[in-house]
Every structure is written in structure tokens, then in C-alpha cells.
C-alpha positions as CSV (number, residue, x, y, z in Angstrom):
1,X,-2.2,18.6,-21.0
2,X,-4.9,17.4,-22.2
3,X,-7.8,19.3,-20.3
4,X,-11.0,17.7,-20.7
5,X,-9.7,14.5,-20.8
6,X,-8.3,14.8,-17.4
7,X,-11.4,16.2,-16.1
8,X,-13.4,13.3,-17.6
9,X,-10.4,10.8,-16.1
10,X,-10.9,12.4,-12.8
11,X,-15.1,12.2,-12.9
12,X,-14.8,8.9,-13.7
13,X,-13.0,7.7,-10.8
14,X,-14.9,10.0,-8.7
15,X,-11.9,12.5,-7.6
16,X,-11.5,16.4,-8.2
17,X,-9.2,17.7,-10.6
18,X,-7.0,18.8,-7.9
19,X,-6.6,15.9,-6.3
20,X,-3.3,14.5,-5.1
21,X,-1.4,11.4,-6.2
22,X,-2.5,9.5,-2.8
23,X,-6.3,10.8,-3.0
24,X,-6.3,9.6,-7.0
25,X,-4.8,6.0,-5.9
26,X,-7.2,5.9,-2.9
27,X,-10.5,6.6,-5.1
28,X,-9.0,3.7,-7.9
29,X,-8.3,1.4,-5.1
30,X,-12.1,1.6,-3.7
31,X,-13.7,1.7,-7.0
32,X,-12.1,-1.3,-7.9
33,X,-12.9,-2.9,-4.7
34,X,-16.6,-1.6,-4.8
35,X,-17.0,-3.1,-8.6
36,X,-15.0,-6.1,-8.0
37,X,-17.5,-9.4,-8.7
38,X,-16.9,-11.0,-5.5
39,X,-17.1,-8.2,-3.3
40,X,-18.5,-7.8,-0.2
41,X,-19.2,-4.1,-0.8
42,X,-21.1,-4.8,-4.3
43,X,-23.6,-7.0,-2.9
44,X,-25.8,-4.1,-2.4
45,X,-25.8,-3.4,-6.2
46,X,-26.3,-6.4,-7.6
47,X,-29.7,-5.2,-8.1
48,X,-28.7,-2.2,-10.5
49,X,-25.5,-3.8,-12.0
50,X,-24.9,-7.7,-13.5
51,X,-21.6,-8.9,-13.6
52,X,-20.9,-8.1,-17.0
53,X,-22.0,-4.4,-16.1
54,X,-19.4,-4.1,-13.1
55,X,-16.7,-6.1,-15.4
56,X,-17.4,-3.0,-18.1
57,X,-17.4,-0.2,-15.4
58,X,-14.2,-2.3,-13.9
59,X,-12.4,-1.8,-17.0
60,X,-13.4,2.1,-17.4
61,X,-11.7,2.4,-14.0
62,X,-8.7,0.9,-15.2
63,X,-8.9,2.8,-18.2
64,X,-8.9,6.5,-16.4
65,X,-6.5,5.7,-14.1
66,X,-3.9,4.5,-16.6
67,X,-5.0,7.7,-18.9
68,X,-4.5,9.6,-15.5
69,X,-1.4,8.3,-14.7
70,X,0.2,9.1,-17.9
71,X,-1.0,12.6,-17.7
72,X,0.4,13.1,-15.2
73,X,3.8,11.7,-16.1
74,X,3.5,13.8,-19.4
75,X,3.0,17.1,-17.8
76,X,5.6,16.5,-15.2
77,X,8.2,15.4,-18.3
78,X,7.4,18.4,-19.7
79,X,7.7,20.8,-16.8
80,X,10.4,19.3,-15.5
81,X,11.1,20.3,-11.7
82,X,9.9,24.3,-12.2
83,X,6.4,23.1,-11.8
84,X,5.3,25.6,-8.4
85,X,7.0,23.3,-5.1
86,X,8.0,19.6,-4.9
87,X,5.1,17.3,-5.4
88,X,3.8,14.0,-3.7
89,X,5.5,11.5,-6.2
90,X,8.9,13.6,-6.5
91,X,9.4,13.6,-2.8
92,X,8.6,10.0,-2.5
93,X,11.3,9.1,-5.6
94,X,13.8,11.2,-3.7
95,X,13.3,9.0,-0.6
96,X,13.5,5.9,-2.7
97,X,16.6,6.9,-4.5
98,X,18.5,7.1,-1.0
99,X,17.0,4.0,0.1
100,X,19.9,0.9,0.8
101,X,17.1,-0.7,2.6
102,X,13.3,-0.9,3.6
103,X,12.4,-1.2,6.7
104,X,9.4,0.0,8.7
105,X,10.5,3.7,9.4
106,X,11.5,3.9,5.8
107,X,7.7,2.0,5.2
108,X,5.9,4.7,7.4
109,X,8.0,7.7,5.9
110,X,7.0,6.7,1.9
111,X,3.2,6.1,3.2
112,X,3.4,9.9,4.9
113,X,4.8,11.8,1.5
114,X,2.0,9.9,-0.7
115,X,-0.6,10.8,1.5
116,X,-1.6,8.0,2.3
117,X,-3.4,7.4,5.9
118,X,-3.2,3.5,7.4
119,X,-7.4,3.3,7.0
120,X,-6.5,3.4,3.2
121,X,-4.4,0.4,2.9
122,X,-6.3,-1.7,5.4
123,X,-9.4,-1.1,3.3
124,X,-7.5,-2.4,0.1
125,X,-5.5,-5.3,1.3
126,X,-8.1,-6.2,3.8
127,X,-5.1,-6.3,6.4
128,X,-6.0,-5.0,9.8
129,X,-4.8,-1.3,10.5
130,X,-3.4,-2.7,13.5
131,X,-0.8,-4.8,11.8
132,X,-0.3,-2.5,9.3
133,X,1.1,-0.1,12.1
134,X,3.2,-3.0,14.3
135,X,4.7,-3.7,10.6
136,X,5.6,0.0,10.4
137,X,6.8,0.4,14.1
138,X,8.4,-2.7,13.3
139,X,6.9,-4.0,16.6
140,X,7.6,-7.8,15.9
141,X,6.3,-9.8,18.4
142,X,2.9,-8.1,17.6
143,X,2.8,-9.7,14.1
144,X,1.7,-12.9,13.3
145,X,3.2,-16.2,12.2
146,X,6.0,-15.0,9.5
147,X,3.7,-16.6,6.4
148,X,1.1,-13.8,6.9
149,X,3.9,-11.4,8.3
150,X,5.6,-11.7,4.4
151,X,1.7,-11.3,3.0
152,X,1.4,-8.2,4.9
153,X,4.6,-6.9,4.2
154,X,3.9,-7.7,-0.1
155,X,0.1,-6.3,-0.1
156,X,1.8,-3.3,1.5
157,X,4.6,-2.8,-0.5
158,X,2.3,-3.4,-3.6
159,X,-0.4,-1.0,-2.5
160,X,2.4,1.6,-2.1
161,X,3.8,0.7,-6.1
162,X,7.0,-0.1,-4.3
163,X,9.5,-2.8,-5.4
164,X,7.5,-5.4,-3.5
165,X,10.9,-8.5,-4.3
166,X,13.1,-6.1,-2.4
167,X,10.7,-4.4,0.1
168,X,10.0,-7.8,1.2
169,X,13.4,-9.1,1.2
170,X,14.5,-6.3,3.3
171,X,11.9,-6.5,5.7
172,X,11.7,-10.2,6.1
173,X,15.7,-10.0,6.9
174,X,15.2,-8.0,9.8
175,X,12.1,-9.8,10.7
176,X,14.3,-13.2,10.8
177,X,17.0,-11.8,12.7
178,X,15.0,-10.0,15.3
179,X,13.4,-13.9,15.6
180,X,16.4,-15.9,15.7
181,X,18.2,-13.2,18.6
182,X,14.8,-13.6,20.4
183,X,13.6,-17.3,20.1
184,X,17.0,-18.5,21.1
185,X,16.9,-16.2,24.1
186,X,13.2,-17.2,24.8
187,X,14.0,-21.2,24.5
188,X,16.7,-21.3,26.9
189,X,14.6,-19.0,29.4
190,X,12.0,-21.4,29.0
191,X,14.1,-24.7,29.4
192,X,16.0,-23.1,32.6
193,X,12.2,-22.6,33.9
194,X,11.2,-26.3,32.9
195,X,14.2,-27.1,34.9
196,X,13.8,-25.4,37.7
197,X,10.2,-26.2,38.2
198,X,11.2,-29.8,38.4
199,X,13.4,-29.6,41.3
């Protein structure tokens, strides 16, 4: 591997050489977030950068993570599976590779091998942690209206570099059958109690 630049790589998204896969993707993820023109969080430097500053710095953060990234996949080619223990991304492919479907167990188990802690994904996909974890527990009633659930469930999926088509196709199929067994059960409780209060 290519030493130095993987130590410049790693400086310029603000990580240590030995950082994991999750801590790498965290960093990239709030640098980009940090640099973004319309964000929030770069308000405070619109002093010291203009926007064609943060659109150049934007695109060094691309850069390194890419370079990163193929680094990585390089040195692993090359090493092949004698490399000192199982790391972050081979654990999370053998997961994948036994996966028939996605669902929130499946979600939470992928998240924990990368990892990857809740706080992370919230901050990136500016979903709240809270329905980041109902998705996970697959808590259903706790989600919102199935539009935003399906957002969630995508800006998860994509934060995670998962499939999002079948994540989301999975997911929402459990999602719709859980609501069609418990709205049906919900609307005839509710007309019996209509009903009933009429008499």
C-alpha cells in the first residue's frame, strides 16, 4: 500500500491511520455535512470560507475517501483473508451474503459489525435517533406515516452502502403486513365501540 498517501487520505478527512471502516465513514459523512453549502453547521464559517472554497474542500473530501476506499480494497485483494483476524467489512459481507431478507434485527446486526453507533446515522440523515431505533426494533406503531417510514428506511439503508431497492422492499413488506393484520383489527374494534356507544 501506498503509505503516505494513506496517511495524507486519512489527515485530510481528519481520521487516524488506524481507524476503522465505521470511524473512516463517520468522519466523511460529517465533513461533508460540515462543508455542505446549505448547512446548518457551516454557517459559522462562512466568515473563513466562500462557497466556492467549501465546494473545493467538498471535493478534496470526496477525493480521499474514494482514494481511501480503494486502498483499502487493494490491500485487502492482495492479502486475501490471512490479513491478522476478520475485519469490519468482511464480517458485514458475510452477514449480507446469508441475508434472504432485511429486516430490522438484520438492520441493527449490519449497523453493530461496521461500527456504527445510532448518534452517527441520525446526525447524517437528519432522522431522529429515536426512529432510527423503532425502525431497528421494528416497533411499528412508533413510526410515522409509511411515506416517511420508506424515507427512513432508504437514508438508512444508504448510509449503511446497503442495497437500499431491496432493503426497502423488504422492510416495507413487513411494514405493510404488520399494518394491514393491525388496522383491520383496529377498525372493527373501533366500529364495535361506535356501536356500542350508541345504544
Amino acid at each position: 500500500m501506498n503509505d503516505d498517501l494513506y496517511t495524507k487520505c486519512c489527515e485530510t478527512l481528519e481520521v487516524s491511520p488506524n481507524a476503522t471502516m465505521g470511524e473512516i465513514k463517520r468522519s466523511y459523512l460529517y465533513l461533508k455535512e460540515l462543508y455542505s453549502i446549505d448547512s446548518i453547521a457551516s454557517m459559522a464559517l462562512e466568515d473563513e470560507f466562500s462557497a466556492s472554497d467549501k465546494e473545493t474542500i467538498l471535493e478534496e473530501i470526496e477525493q480521499a475517501f474514494d482514494t481511501l476506499m480503494d486502498l483499502i480494497k487493494k490491500e485487502r485483494d492482495l492479502s486475501g483473508s490471512d490479513g491478522g483476524g476478520e475485519r469490519d467489512d468482511e464480517a458485514v459481507a458475510e452477514i449480507i451474503a446469508g441475508i434472504d431478507a432485511y429486516d430490522g434485527p438484520v438492520l441493527k446486526r449490519i449497523r453493530g459489525k461496521m461500527g456504527i453507533a445510532l448518534e452517527d446515522i441520525a446526525v447524517a440523515t437528519r432522522i431522529q435517533r429515536q426512529y432510527l431505533a423503532e425502525l431497528e426494533n421494528e416497533n411499528f406503531e412508533a413510526l410515522p406515516a409509511e411515506v416517511y417510514t420508506r424515507g427512513f428506511v432508504s437514508g438508512y439503508a444508504e448510509f449503511l452502502s446497503l442495497d437500499v431497492q431491496k432493503v426497502v422492499a423488504d422492510y416495507m413488506t413487513r411494514y405493510s403486513k404488520w399494518k394491514a393484520d393491525n388496522h383491520q383489527g383496529s377498525t372493527i374494534a373501533n366500529l364495535f365501540s361506535m356501536f356500542k356507544g350508541k345504544k
